[in-house]
C-alpha positions as CSV (number, residue, x, y, z in Angstrom):
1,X,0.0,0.0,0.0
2,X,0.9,3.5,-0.4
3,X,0.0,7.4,0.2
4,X,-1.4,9.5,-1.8
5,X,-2.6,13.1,-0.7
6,X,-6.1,14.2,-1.4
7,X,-7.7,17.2,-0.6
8,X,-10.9,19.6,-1.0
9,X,-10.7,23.2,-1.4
10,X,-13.3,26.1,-1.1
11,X,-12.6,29.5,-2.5
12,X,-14.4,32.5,-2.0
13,X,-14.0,36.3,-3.0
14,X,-13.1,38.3,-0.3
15,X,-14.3,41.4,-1.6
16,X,-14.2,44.7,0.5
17,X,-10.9,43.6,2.4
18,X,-7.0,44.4,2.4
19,X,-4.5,43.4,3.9
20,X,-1.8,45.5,6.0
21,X,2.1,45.1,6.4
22,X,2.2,42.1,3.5
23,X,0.4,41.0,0.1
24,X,-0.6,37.7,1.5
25,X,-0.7,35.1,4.4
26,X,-1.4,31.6,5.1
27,X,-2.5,30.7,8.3
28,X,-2.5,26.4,9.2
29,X,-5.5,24.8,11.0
30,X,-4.1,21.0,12.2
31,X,-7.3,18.5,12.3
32,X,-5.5,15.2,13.4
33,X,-5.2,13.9,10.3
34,X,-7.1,16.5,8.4
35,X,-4.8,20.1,7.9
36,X,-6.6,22.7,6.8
37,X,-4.6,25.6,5.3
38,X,-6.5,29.3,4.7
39,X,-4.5,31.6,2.2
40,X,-5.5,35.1,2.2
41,X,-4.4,37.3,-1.4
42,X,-4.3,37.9,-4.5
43,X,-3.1,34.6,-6.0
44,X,-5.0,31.3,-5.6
45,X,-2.4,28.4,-5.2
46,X,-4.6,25.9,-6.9
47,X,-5.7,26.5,-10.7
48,X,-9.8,27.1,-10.9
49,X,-11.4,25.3,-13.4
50,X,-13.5,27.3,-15.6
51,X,-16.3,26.4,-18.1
52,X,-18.3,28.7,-21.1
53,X,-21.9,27.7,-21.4
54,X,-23.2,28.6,-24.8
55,X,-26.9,30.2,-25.1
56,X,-29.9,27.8,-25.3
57,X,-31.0,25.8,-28.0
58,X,-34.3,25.4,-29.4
59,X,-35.1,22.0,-30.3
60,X,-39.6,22.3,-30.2
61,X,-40.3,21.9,-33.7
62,X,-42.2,24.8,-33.5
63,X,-39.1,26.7,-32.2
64,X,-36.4,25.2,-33.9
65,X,-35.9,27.7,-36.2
66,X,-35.8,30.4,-33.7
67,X,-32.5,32.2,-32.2
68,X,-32.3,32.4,-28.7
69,X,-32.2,35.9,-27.6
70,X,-30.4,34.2,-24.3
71,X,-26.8,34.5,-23.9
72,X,-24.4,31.8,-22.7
73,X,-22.2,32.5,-19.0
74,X,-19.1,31.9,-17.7
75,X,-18.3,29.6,-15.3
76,X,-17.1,30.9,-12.3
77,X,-19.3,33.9,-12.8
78,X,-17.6,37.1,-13.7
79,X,-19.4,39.0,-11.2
80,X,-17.3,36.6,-8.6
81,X,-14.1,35.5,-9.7
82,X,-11.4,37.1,-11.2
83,X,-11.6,39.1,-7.9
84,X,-8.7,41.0,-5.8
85,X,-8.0,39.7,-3.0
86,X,-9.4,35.7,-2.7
87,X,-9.8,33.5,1.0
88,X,-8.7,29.6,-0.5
89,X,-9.1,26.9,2.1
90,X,-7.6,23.4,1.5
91,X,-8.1,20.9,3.4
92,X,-6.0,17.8,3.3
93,X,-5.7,14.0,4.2
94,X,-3.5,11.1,3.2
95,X,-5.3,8.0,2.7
96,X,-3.8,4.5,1.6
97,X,-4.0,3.3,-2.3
98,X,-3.0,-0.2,-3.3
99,X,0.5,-0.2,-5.1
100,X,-0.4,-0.4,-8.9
101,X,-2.8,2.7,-8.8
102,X,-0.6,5.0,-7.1
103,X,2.1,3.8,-9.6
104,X,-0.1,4.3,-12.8
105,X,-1.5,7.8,-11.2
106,X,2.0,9.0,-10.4
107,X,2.5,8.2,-14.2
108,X,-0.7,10.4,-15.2
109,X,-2.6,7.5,-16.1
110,X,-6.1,8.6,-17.1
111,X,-8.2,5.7,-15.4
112,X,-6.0,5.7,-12.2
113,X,-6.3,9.7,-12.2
114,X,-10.3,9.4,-12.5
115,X,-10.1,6.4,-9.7
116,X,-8.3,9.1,-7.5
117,X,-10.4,11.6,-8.4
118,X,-13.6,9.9,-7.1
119,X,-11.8,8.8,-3.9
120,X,-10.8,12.0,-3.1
121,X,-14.2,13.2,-3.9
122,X,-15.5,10.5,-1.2
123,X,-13.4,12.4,1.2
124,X,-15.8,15.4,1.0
125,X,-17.9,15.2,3.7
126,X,-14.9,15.4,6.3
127,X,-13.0,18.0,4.4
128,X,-15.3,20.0,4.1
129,X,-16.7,19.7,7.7
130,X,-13.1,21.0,8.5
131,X,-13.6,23.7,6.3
132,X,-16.5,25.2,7.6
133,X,-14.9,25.2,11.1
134,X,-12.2,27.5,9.1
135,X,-14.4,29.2,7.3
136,X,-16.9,30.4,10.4
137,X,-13.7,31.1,12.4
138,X,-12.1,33.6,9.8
139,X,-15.7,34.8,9.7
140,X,-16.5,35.5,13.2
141,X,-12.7,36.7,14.0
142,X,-12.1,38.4,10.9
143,X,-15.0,39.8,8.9
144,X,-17.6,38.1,7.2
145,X,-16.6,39.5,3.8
146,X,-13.7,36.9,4.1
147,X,-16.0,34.1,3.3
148,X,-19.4,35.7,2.7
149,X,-19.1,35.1,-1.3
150,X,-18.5,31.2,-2.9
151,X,-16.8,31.3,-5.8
152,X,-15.9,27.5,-6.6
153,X,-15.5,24.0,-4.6
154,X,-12.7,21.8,-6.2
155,X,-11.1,18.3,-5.2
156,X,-7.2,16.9,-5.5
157,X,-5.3,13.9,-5.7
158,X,-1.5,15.3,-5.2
159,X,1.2,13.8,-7.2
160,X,4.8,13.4,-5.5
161,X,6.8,15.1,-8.5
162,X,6.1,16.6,-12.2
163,X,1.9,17.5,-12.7
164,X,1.1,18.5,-8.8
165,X,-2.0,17.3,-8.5
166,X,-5.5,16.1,-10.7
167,X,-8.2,18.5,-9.9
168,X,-11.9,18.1,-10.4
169,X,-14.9,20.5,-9.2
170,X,-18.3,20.5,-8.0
171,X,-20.8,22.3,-10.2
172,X,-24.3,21.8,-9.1
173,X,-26.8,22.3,-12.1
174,X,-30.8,22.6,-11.8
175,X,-32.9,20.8,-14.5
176,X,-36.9,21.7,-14.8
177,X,-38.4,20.6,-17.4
178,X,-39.9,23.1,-19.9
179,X,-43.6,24.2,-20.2
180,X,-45.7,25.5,-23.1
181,X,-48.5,28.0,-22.7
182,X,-51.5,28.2,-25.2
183,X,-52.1,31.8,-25.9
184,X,-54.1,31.1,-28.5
185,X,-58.4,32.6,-28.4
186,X,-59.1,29.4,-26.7
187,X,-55.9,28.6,-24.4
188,X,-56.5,32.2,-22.8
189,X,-60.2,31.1,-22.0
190,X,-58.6,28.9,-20.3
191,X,-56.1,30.2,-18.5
192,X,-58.6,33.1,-17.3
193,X,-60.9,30.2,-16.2
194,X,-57.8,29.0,-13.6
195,X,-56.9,32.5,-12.3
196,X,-58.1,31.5,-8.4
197,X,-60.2,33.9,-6.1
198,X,-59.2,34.1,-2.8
199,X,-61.0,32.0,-0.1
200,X,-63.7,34.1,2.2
201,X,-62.2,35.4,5.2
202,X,-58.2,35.7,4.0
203,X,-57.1,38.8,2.4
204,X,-54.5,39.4,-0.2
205,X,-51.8,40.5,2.1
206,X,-51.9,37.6,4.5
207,X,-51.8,35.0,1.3
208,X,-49.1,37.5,-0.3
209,X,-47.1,36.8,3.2
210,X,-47.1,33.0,2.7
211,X,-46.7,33.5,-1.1
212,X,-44.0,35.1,-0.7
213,X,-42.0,32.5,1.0
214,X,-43.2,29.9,-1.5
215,X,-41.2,32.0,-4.0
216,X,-37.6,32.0,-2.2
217,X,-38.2,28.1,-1.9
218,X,-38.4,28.5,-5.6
219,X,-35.7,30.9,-5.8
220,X,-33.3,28.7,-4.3
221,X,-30.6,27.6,-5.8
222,X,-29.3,25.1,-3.1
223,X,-31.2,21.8,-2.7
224,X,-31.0,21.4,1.1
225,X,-32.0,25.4,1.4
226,X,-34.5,24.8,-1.3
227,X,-35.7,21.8,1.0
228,X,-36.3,23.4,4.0
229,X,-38.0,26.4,2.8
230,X,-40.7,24.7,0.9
231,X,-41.8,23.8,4.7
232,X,-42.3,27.3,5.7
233,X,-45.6,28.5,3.2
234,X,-46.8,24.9,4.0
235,X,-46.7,25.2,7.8
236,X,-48.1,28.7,7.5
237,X,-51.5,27.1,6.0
238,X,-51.9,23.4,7.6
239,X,-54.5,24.2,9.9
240,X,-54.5,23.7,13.6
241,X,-55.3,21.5,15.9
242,X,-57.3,21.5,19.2
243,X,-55.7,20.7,22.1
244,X,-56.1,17.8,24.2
245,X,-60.1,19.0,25.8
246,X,-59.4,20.6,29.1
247,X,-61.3,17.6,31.0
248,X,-59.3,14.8,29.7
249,X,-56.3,16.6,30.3
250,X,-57.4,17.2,34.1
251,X,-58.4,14.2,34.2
252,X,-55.0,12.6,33.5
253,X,-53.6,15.0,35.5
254,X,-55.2,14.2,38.8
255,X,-54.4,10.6,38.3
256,X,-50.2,11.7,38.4
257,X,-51.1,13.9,41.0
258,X,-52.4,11.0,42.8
259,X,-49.9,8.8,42.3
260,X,-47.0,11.2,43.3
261,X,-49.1,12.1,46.3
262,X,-48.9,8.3,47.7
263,X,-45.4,7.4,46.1
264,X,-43.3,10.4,46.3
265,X,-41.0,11.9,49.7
266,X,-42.2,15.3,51.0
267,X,-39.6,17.2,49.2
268,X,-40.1,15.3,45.8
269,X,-44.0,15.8,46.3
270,X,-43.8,19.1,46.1
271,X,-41.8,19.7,43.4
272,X,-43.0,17.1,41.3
273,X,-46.7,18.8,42.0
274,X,-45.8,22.4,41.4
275,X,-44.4,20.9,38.0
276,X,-47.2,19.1,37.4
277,X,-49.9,21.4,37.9
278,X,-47.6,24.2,35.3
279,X,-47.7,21.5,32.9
280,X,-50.1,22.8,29.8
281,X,-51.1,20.4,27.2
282,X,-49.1,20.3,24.3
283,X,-50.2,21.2,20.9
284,X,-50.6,18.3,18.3
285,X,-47.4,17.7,16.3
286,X,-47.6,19.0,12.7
287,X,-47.4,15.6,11.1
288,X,-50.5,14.7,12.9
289,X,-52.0,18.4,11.5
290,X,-51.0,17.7,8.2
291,X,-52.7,14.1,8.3
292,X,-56.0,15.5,9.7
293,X,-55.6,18.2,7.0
294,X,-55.0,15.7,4.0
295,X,-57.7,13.0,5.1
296,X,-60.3,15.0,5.3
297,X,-60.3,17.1,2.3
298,X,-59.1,13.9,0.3
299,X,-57.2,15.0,-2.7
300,X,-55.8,12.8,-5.1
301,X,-53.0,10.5,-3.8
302,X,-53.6,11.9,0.0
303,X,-52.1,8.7,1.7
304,X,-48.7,9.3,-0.2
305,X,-48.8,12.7,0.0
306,X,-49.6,11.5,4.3
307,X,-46.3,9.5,3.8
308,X,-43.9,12.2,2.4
309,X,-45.0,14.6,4.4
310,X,-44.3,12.4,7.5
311,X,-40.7,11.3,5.9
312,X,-39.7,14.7,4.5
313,X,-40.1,16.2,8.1
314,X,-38.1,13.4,9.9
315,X,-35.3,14.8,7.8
316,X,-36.0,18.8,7.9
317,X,-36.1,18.2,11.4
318,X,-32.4,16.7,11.3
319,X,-31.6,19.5,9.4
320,X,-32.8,21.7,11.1
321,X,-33.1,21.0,14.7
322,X,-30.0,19.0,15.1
323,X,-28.2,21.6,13.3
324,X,-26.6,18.9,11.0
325,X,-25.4,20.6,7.8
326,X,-23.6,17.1,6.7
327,X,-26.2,15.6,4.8
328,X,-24.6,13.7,2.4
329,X,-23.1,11.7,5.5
330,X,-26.8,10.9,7.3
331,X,-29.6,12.5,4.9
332,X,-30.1,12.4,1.3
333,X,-32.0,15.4,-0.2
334,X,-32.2,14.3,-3.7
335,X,-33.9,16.4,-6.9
336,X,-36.9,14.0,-6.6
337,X,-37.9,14.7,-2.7
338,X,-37.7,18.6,-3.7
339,X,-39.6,17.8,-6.3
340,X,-42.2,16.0,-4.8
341,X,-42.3,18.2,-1.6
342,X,-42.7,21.2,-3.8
343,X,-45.7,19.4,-5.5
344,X,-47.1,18.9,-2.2
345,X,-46.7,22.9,-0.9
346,X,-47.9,24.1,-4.3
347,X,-50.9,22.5,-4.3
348,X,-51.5,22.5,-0.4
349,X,-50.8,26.0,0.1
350,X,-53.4,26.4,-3.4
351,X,-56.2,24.8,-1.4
352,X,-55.7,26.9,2.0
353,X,-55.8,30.1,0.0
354,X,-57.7,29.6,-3.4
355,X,-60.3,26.7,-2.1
356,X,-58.5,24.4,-5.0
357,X,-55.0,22.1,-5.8
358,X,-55.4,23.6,-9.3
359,X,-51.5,23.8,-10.2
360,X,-48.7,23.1,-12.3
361,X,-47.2,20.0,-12.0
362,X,-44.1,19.5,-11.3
363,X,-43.8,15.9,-11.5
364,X,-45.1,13.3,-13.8
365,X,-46.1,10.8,-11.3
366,X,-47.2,11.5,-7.5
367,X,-45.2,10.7,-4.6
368,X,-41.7,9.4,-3.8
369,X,-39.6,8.2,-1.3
370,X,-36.7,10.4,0.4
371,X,-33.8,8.7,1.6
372,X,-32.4,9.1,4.7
């Protein structure tokens, strides 16, 4: 077996700093067998891998023979990178290779060089849970601006001598699939016929509030962000819940009371009463609001939409609650659960303000199941 050096790098524009006294520094953060090392200047010491997207083609027959007015972009964006002044963090780890790949990668051969690539790639989730911990302490100890604006993520297999290392990036690219609009006499009939009214007793700036919301979740370019924010316009409309009725809970109080009363020392008996009798019932749990909700009005597919609802908020919860931002490690969120959660807010959040699930759809077949 032998060593090879992989690594995972984060760069970001640090626009609106300087530095005083030199043109750069490099400060070195030792994780055990992760080092993480944060360079601060005007010179990246890793090359950034760069792509031109050419503008859309038109490929409807209808369209075909039309020119896109769109223009193609630049990858990094040239609103982001070049930049003056640039925080790079690296993090780095050796991990063990049997002999005959590190021999043919140290030669530059292709397969073994992809093979490394993808290992090193593996490594992500623990690099780059080491570079947050950088990136959050040059934040809070420096200024924001250091690492307030991504510009690329890239991954490295080091050689020992000649080509330093192979390099690959991360790109993350959202597909939709297209829509066409009839705008003919009879397609605008239509589409005036689907305009929804608002339901008696909401007004246009309380839906405009959840609305509002709805659009950032669409807005979002991350999937995990995109995730968690198509829970916020659905929360705002699943209806509540009573509470447990005032007698049962009393009731089931008294009994504890009781039982504290004839079990419990002095000291704990009072205590354990004055807790007790502070206590207020809980409100139901929104999965159990949700279900109510989606039983009784009984649109199509309700029981799977029951079930994602249930699943998807197991893992917003460990998002969210649990603060875990390595989800590749415990929670997948892939392009079909946002899919089929925002398919579930869309036309959820439609009833609780228009009276109807009357949307687009954003998936050809209903339901799904997230991996955790």
């Amino acid at each position: 077996m032998k060593t090879i050096r992989v690594g995972h790098s984060r760069l970001y524009n640090a626009r609106g700093g300087s530095l005083l006294g030199r043109d750069e520094v490099l400060l070195r953060f030792p994780f055990g067998v992760i080092d993480v090392e944060a360079y601060v200047g005007p010179n990246p010491r890793h090359t950034i891998l760069g792509f031109k997207v050419g503008p859309p083609q038109p490929k409807a027959p209808e369209v075909r023979d039309r020119l896109s007015r769109a223009r193609g972009y630049d990858w990094p964006s040239p609103e982001k990178f070049p930049a003056d002044l640039y925080t790079e963090l690296v993090a780095t780890e050796e991990i063990q290779v049997d002999d005959a790949l590190a021999v043919a990668f140290q030669g530059r051969d292709k397969a073994a060089r992809d093979e490394m690539l993808r290992r090193a790639a593996e490594r992500e989730p623990s690099l780059t849970t080491a570079l947050d911990y950088v990136a959050g302490v040059l934040g809070l100890c420096l200024h924001s601006l250091c690492v307030r604006t991504p510009i690329a993520e890239q991954h490295y297999a080091y050689r020992d001598e000649g080509t330093p290392y192979a390099i690959g990036t991360n790109v993350r690219v959202k597909v939709r699939a297209t829509y066409k609009w009839d705008v003919s006499d009879e397609g605008l009939t239509v589409t005036k016929s689907r305009m929804p009214t608002l339901r008696r007793g909401r007004t246009w700036e309380k839906a405009a509030e959840v609305l509002a919301w709805l659009l950032r979740a669409w807005a979002a370019d991350d999937p995990v962000l995109e995730f968690v924010s198509l829970f916020i316009p659905l929360e705002r409309v699943i209806p509540e819940l009573p509470m447990m009725g005032k007698d049962g809970w009393d009731q089931k109080r008294s009994a504890i009371l009781a039982i504290i009363e004839k079990d419990a020392s002095a000291q704990d008996r009072n205590e354990l009463s004055k807790f007790l009798t502070d206590l207020r019932s809980p409100p139901p749990p929104l999965t159990s609001r949700f279900k109510k909700w989606a039983t009784d009005t009984a649109l199509p597919g309700w029981e799977q939409d029951i079930m994602a609802f249930t699943q998807f908020n197991k893992m917003r919860n460990l998002l969210v609650h649990t603060g875990n931002r390595r989800v590749k490690s415990h929670i997948t969120v892939a392009a079909d659960d946002v899919r089929t959660l925002e398919d579930i807010a869309a036309r959820y959040v439609s009833l609780a303000l228009f009276g109807d699930a009357n949307v687009y759809q954003t998936r050809p077949s209903h339901g799904g199941s997230p991996g955790i």
